[in-house]
C-alpha positions as CSV (number, residue, x, y, z in Angstrom):
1,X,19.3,-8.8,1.0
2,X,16.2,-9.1,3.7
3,X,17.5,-5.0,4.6
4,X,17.5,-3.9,0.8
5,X,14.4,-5.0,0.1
6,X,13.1,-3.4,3.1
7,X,14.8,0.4,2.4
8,X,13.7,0.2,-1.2
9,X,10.5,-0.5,0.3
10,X,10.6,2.4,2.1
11,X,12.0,4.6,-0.4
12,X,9.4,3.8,-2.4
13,X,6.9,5.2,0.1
14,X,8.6,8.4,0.5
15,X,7.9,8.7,-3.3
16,X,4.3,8.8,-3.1
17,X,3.6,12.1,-1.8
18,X,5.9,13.8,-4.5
19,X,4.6,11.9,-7.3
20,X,2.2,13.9,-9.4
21,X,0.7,10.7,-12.1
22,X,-1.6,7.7,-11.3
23,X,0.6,5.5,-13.5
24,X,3.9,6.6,-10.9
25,X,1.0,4.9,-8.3
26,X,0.6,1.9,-10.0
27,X,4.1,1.3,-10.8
28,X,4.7,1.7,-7.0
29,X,1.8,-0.4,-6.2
30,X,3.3,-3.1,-8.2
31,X,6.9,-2.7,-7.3
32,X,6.0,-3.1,-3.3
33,X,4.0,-6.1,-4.8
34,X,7.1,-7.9,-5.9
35,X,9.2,-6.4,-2.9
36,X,6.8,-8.2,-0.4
37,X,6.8,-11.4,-2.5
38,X,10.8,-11.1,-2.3
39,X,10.4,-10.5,1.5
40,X,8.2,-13.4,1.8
41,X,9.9,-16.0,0.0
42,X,12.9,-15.0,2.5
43,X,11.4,-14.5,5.9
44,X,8.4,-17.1,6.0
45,X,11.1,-19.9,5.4
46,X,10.5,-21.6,8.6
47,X,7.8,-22.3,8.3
48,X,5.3,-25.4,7.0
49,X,5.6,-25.2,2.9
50,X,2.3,-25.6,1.8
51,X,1.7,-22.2,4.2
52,X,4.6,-20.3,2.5
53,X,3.7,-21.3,-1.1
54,X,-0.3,-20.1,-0.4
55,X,2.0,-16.9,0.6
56,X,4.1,-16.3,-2.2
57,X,1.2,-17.6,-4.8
58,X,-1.0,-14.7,-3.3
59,X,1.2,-11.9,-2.9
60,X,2.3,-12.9,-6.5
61,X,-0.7,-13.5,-8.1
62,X,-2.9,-10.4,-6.1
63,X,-0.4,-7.7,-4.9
64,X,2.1,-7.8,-8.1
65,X,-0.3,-8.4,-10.8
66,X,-3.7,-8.1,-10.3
67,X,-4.2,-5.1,-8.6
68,X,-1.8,-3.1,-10.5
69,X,-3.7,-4.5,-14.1
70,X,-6.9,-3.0,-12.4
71,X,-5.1,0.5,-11.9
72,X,-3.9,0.1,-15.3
73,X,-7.2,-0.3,-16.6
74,X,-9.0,1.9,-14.6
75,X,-6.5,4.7,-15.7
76,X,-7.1,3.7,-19.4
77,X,-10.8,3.8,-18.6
78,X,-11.7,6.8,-17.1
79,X,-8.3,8.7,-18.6
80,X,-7.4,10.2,-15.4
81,X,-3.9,11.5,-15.7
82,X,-2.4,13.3,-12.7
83,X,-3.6,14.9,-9.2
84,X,-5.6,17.9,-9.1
85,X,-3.3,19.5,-6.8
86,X,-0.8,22.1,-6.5
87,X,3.3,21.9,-5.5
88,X,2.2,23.3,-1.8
89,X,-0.1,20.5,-1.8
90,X,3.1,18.0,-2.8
91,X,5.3,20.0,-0.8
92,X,3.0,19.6,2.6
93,X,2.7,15.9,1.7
94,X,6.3,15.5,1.5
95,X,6.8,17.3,5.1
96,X,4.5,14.9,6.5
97,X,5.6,12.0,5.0
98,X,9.2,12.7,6.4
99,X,7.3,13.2,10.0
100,X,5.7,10.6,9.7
101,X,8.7,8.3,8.7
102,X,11.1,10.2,11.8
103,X,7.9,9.0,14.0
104,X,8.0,5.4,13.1
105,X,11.6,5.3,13.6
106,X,11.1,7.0,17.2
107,X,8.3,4.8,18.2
108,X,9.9,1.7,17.1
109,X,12.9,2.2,19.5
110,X,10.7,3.4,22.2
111,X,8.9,-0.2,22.2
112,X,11.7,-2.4,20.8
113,X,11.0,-5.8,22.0
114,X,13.1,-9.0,21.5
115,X,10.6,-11.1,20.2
116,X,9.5,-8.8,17.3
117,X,11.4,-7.7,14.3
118,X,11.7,-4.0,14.9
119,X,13.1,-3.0,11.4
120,X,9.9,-4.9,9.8
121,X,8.0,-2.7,12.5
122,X,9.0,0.6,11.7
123,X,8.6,0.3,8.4
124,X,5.2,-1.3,8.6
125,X,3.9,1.6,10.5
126,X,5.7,3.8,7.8
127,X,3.3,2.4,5.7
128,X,0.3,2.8,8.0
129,X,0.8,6.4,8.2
130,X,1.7,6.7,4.3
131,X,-1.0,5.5,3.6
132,X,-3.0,7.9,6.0
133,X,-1.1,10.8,4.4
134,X,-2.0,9.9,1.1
135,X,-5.8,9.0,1.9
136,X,-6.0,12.9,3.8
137,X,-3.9,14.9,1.9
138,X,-5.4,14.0,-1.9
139,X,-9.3,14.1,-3.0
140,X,-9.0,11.8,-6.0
141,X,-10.5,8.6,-5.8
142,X,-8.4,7.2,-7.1
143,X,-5.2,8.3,-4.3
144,X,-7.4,7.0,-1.8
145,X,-7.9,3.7,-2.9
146,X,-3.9,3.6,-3.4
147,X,-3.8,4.6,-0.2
148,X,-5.9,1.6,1.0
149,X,-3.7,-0.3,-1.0
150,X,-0.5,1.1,0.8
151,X,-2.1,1.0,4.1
152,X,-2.9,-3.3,3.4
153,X,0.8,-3.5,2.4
154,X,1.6,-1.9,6.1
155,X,-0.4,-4.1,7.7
156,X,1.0,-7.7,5.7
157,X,4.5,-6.1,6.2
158,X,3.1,-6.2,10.1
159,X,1.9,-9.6,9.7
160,X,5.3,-10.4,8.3
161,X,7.3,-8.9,11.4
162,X,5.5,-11.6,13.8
163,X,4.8,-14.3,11.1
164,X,7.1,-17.2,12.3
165,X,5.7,-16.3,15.5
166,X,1.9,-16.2,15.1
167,X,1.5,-17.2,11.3
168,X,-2.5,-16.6,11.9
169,X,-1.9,-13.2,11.3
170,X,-0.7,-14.1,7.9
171,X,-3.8,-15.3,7.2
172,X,-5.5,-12.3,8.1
173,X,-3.3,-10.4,6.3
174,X,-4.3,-12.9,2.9
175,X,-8.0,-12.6,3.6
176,X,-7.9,-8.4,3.6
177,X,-5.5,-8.9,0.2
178,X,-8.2,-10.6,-1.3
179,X,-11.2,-8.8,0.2
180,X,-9.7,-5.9,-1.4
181,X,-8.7,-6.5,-4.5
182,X,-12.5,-7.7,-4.4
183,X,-13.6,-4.2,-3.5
184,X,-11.4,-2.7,-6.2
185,X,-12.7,-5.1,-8.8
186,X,-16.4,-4.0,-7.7
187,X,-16.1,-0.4,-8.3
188,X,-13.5,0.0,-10.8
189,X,-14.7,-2.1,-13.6
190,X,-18.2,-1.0,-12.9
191,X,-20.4,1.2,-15.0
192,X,-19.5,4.4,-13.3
193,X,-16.1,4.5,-14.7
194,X,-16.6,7.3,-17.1
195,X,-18.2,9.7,-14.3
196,X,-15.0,9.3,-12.0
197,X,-13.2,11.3,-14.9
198,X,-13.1,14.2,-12.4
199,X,-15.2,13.2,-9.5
200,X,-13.2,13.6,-6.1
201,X,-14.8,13.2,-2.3
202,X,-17.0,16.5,-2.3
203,X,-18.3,15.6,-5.6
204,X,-19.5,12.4,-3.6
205,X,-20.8,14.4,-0.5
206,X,-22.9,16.8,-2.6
207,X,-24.1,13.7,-4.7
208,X,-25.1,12.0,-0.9
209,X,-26.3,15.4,0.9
């Protein structure tokens, strides 16, 4: 069950590059939300309960519902649809998504060690570079704040390879949930919703220059 949740996790992430709407995002978003609580409820067994349900209670509370709710409203807010981009754009992202998804696989057999969970390795640094992809490739805000999102769901998935081990980094992991979901809250229910209609990154950089 641990596997499945793990490959759907990762099909999910090869979805992102060839999805073209922000609410495809956000049902993403929210469907690794509940795939990580699934994973944590099974993997973080071992170890002490009041630990594992401050887990579960946040991955629950911040990763399934209340950042997708903000994505929901944001969309709703400022009406942005879909990505400014064209199919060579989506095609390109695709090719490097697959790259990037061959890499992780290569690099997580090249240091395979014993004491770390390689399949919850590779597809943690799946994620990482997903969420690279997704940040370079597309000049909506929006995308790059879902791929800040997906890039904090690599890096808990990370936490979650080693957790037994060294359940500080579980901790960490919680404490850059919640700082972002902060950040997310800050900027997307603030006033400027309504000028992010169609404001992408060199809108911004002529707006700073």
């Amino acid at each position: 069950m641990l596997l499945a949740l793990l490959i759907l996790y990762v099909v999910t992430l090869v979805y992102l590059p060839i999805t073209e709407r922000f609410r495809n995002y956000t049902m993403i978003i929210a469907l690794q939300g509940w795939i990580l609580l699934g994973i944590a409820m099974m993997k973080l067994h071992a170890v002490n309960i009041w630990e594992m349900l401050f887990v579960v209670t946040e991955t629950l509370v911040f990763k399934a519902l209340i950042v997708p709710y903000i994505l929901l409203r944001t969309i709703k807010r400022t009406k942005i649809n879909r990505i400014a981009a064209s199919g060579k754009s989506q095609f390109n992202a695709l090719v490097l998504s697959l790259a990037a998804l061959t890499g992780s696989i290569a690099i997580t057999y090249y240091i395979a060690d014993p004491t770390m969970d390689v399949v919850f390795f590779g597809a943690a640094l799946y994620a990482l570079l997903s969420g690279l992809i997704l940040i370079t490739v597309r000049r909506r805000i929006f995308s790059h704040m879902v791929g800040f999102l997906v890039l904090e769901n690599g890096v808990f998935l990370f936490a979650m390879a080693v957790g037994v081990e060294l359940p500080g980094l579980i901790n960490i992991a919680i404490l850059l949930d919640i700082l972002i979901s902060v950040l997310m809250l800050g900027v997307f229910l603030a006033r400027i919703g309504d000028s992010m209609k169609n404001m992408d990154t060199d809108a911004l950089t002529s707006i700073k220059d």
